[in-house]
N, C-alpha and C positions, 0 to 999 in steps of 0.2 A: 139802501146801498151807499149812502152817501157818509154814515159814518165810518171813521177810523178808516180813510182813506191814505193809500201810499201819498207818502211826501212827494215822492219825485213822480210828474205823467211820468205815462210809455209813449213815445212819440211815433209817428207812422205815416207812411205814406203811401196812397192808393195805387196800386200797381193797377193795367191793363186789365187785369181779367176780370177785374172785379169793376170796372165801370158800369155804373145803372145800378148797381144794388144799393140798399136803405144803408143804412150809416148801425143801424140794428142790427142787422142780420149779419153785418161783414164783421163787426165786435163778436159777435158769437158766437161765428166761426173760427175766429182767430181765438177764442178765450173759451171753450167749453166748456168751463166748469161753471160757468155763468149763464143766466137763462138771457132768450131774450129779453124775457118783460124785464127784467134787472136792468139793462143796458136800457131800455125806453124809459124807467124812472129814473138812472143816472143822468140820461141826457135831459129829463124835463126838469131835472136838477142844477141843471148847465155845467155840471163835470165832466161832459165831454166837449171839445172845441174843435171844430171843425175850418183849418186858417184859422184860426186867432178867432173865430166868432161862434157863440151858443148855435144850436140849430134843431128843428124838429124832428123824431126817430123817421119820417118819411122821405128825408134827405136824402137824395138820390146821390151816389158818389160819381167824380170825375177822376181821372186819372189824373197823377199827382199833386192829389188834395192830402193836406196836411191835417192829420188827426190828434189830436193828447186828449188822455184820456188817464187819470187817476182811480186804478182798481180795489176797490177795497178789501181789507183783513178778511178773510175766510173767518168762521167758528173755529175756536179750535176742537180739532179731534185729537184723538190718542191714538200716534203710530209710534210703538216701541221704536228703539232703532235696535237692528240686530248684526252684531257680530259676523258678516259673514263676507266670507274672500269675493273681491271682486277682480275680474280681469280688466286692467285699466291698460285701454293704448294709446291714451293720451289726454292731456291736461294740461289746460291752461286759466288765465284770467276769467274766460271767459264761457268755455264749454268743455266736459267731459265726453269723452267715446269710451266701452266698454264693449267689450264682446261677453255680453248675457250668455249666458249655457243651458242647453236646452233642462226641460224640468222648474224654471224659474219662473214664476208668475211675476208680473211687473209693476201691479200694486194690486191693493187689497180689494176683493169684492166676490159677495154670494156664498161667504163661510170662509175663505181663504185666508185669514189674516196673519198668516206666520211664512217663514222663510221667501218675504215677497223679494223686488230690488227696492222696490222704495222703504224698503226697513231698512235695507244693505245698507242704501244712500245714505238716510236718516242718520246713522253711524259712519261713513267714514269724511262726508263732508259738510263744513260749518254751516255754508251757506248756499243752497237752491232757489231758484225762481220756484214762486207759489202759485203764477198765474194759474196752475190745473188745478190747484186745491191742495191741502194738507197731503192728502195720500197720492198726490201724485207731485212729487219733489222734484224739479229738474226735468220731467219727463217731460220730451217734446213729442214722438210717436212710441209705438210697440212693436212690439212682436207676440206672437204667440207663445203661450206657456210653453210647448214643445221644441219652437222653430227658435233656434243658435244662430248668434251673430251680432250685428253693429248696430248701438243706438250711440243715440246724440243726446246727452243732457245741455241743458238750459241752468246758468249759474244767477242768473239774474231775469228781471222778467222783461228787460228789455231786450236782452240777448233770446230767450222766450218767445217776443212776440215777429222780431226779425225772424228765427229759424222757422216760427210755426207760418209766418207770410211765404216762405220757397218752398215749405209742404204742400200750400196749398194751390201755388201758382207754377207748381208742379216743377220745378226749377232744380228739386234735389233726385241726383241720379242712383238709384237702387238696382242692386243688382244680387239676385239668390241663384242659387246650387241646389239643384233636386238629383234626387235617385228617383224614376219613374218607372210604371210597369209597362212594358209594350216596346213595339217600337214605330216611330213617329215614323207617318207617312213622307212629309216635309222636314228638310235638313233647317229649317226655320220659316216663322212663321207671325202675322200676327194674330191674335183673338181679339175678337171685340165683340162684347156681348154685351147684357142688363143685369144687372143682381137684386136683389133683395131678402129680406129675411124667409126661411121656410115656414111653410104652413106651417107646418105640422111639428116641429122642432125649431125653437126659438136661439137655439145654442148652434146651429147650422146655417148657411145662407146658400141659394141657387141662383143658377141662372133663371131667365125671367123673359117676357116681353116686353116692351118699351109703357114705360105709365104708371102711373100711381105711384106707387112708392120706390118702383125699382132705378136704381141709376147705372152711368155707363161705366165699363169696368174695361180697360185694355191691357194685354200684356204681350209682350214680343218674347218669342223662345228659342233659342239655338241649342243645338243638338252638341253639346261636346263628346261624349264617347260612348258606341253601344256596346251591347256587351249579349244580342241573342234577345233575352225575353223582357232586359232591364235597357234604360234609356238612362245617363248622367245627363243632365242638360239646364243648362242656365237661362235664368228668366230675367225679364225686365218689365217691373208692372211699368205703367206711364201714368197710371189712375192706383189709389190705394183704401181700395176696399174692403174689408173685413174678409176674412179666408179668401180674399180675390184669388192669390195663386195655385192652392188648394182646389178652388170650385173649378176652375177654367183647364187647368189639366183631368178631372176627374169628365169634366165637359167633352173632350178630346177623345174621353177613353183611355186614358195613361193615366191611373188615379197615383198619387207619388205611394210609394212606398210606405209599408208601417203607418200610412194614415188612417185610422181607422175607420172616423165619423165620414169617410168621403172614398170608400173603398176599395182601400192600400190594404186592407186586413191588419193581424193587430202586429206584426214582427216579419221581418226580415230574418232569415234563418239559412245556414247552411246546408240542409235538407233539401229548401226552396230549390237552389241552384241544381239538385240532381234531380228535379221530377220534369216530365216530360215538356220541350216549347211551348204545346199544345195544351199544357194542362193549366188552369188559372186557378189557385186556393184562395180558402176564404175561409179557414178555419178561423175560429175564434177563442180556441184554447190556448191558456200563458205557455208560452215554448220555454227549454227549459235554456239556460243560464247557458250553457257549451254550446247550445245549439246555435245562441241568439246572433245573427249580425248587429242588427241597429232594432232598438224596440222604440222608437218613436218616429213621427213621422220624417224622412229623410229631407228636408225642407233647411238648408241655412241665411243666413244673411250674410251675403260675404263682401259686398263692396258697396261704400256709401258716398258720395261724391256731393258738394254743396259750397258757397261760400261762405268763410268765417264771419261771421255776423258781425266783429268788428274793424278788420283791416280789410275785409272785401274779396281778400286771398282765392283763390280753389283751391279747396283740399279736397284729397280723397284718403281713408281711413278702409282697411282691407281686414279680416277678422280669420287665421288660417280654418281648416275645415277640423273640426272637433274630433275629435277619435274614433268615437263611435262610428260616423259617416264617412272617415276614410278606412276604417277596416273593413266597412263594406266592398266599399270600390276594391281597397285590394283585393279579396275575394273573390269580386263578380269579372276583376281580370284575370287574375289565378287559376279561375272554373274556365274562362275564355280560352285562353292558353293551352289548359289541359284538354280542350275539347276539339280544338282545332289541329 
């Protein structure tokens, strides 16, 4: 790990939450493209300084212990860069926001290697932070392939490892917009459950018991507007789990809409809207084209809240709701309207 190391450290400073963990495990959290054992030979390497002085990967951290730490050049891979529009709402020195669209995968992996964002990126800007690796340029979290809305790039990898430290001391405020089916018992609420990957399906996650591998997952929901058999209502995970939002409404019994792995079924349709309260579908045939509301699941990111990892500022970054997920809403008001 020690060769063809960045000139300049990344510098850092142990926040709260992270007090008592090894000096190992908290690099590799904050750097995941890096293993631990990587980080335990860089530090037996003394390329990481912990205050100003070498130290053992057994290093228990203290709250505001000062870290550098010099990450070395990835392999290079081959990511084309590709030509494709991106919605930018803002830019600066230091960090890109884009509102992703749903349909876009965020980088490459498990056969996917074309139309990702990190191709998009690849092509429209000089310079990203590489702390995630070649195929992942800038990128500080995601979204899922389906779910529209706001991410944060990282231009630098110092700028990197500051936004990836408020990810993870949970400091940045998120906020999504579902379409759900049902209607919620509670005008708001929170959930707090366990997750973990499912048995049985490795591309899926559930809720779980407390232990082993499962961790905690929270999310607060408020009800914005019903509509009869559909619920619009806005979430706030606190924890950011892998389909955390997804699982925990499907958890509920309000699986969101057009989700299909978590049982939205596969389309939102205006059909749906004339069959009876009382009837719940589950068909799995491609609805046709006129029929369709929204064919994916109705899940956005619409508001990201954080400070700017150089001036310290609060900003908050809002992403309007995509086309598809407000023709619904008009719709499901429209049916409301004429039903009342």
């Amino acid at each position: 790990m020690t060769s063809s190391l960045s000139s300049k450290p990344i510098e850092l400073t142990v926040e709260s939450r992270a007090h008592g963990w090894r000096v190992d495990y908290y690099l590799s959290r904050l750097f995941p493209n890096y293993s631990r054992q990587q980080f335990k030979h860089a530090i037996e390497q003394q390329v990481v300084l912990v205050n100003g002085l070498p130290v053992k990967s057994a290093r228990r951290l203290r709250v505001n212990d000062c870290i550098e730490v010099r990450l070395p050049k990835l392999p290079e891979r081959s990511l084309p860069p590709e030509d494709i529009p991106l919605d930018i709402l803002h830019e600066d020195n230091s960090i890109v926001i884009i509102n992703k669209p749903a349909g876009m995968i965020v980088h490459p992996g498990k056969g996917n290697y074309g139309g990702t964002l990190a191709g998009a990126l690849q092509f429209h800007f000089d310079q990203l932070s590489n702390a995630a690796g070649k195929f992942r340029p800038g990128i500080v979290h995601r979204l899922d392939r389906d779910t529209s809305g706001v991410l944060v790039l990282a231009k630098n990898n110092q700028v990197h490892a500051h936004l990836s430290g408020q990810f993870e001391r949970r400091e940045v405020g998120k906020e999504y917009q579902a379409i759900a089916w049902g209607v919620f018992e509670l005008e708001s609420d929170y959930i707090e459950t366990y997750m973990r990957v499912h048995p049985k399906s490795r591309e899926k996650m559930q809720v779980c018991r407390a232990g082993g591998n499962a961790r905690d997952a929270i999310t607060f929901y408020e009800v914005i507007e019903q509509f009869g058999r559909f619920t619009h209502v806005r979430l706030k995970p606190h924890t950011g789990r892998t389909h955390q939002l997804r699982v925990h409404l499907q958890y509920l019994g309000h699986p969101i809409v057009a989700d299909r792995p978590y049982g939205g079924q596969a389309a939102l349709r205006h059909s749906d809207l004339l069959k009876s309260s009382k009837a719940r579908v589950h068909e799995t045939d491609e609805p046709s084209d006129c029929d369709t509301l929204i064919a994916r699941q109705a899940l956005h990111a619409y508001r990201l809240k954080f400070c700017h990892p150089e001036s310290g500022q609060s900003l908050t970054f809002e992403a309007p709701l995509p086309k598809d997920f407000q023709a619904a809403l008009n719709a499901l008001r429209q049916h409301k309207k004429e039903a009342s």
